[in-house]
N, C-alpha and C positions, 0 to 999 in steps of 0.2 A: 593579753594584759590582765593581771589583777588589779583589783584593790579592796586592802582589809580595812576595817575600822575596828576598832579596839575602844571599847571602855574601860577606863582602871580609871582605879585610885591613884593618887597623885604621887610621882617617883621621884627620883634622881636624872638629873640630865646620862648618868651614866649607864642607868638601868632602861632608861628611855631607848638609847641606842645598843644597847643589847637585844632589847625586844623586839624592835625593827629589824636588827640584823637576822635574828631565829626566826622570825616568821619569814621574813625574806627563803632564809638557808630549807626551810622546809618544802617550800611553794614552788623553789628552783626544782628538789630534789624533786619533784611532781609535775615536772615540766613548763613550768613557768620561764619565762625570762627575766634576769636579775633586773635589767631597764627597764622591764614593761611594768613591773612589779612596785606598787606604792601603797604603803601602811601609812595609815592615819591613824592617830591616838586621840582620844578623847581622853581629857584627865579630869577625874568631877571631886569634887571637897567632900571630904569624907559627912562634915557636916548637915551634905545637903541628901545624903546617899541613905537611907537604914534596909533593917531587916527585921523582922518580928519583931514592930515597934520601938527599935531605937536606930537612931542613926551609928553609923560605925565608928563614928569622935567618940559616940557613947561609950562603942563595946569595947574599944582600944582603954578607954582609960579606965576601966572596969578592971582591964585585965595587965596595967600598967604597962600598956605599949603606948610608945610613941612616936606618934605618926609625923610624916614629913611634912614640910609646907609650900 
């Protein structure tokens, strides 16, 4: 049995299940079993998240990206 936990940034319900399924597809190809195998997501606000003093809400709109909610 695995289990991962993931911290990211906040996604899409679509991209959500993407990343569950690739880490899944990896872990298999490494001998894991697809049922034993559960990914956990942590999704944290970019607001509360930084890096060399700014949070990443900061550096997103610095760089005119924008981030999901």
């Amino acid at each position: 049995m695995a289990i991962v936990r993931v911290e990211l940034g906040r996604r899409s319900q679509e991209q959500r299940d993407a990343i569950i399924k690739g880490i899944t597809e990896v872990l298999v190809a490494n001998g894991a079993q697809s049922e034993g195998t559960q990914v956990i997501l942590y999704e944290v606000d970019m607001q509360v998240w930084g890096k060399g003093g700014k949070t990443f809400a900061q550096r997103a709109a610095e760089q005119g990206i924008t981030l999901p909610h």
